[in-house]
N, C-alpha and C positions, 0 to 999 in steps of 0.2 A: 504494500500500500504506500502509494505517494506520503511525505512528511513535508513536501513545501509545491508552492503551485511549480514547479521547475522541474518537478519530480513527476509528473503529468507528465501524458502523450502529448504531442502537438495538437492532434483531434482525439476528441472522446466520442467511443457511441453510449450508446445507453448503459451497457454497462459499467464503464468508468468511469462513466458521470456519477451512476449510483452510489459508486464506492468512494469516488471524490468527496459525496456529499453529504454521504451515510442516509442516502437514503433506497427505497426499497426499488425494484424494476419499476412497477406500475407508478410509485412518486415521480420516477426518472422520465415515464413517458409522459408524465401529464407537464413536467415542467417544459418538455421538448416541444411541446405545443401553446404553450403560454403565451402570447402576444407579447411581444419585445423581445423574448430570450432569444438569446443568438446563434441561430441553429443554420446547419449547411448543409444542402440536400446533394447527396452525389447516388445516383439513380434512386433506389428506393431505400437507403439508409440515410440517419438524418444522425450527424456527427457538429458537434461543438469545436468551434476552434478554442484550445484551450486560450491565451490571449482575450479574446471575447467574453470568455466564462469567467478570465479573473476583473474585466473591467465592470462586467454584471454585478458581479459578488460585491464589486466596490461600491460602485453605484448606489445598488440596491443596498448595502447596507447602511451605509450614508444617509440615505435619503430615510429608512424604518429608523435608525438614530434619530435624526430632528426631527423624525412626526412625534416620537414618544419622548422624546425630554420635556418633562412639566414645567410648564411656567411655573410665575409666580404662584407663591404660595394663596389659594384663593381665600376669602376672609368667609367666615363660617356665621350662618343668620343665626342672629338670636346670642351672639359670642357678647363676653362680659366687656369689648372694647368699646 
């Protein structure tokens, strides 16, 4: 098993996506089909450029970071201030 993205194929198919991701076959196909993920059709296999998969991962993690970081602390009805 890969220990850094470098350690990755160049392309993944589903398989070493799964394993990339920890996740199961059928998670791996559903994300190969996800609108935006970055998938490369060469006849009838659909293979990730690894490259694509680590700017995804970036991306997308970046982006679930700032939606879930709490603002300010919200002030609570009915508090003794």
């Amino acid at each position: 098993m890969a220990t850094s993205y470098q350690d990755l194929p160049l392309t993944l198919d589903v398989h070493d996506l799964g394993r990339a991701l920890h996740l199961s076959r059928s998670s791996a196909y559903r994300l190969l089909h996800e609108p935006g993920f970055p998938t490369l059709r060469v006849g009838h296999r659909l293979l990730v450029p690894r490259d694509h998969l680590i700017r995804w991962i970036d991306e997308n993690t970046a982006r679930q970071t700032v939606e879930n970081t709490p603002g300010p602390n919200p002030k609570i009805v009915g508090s003794c201030e």
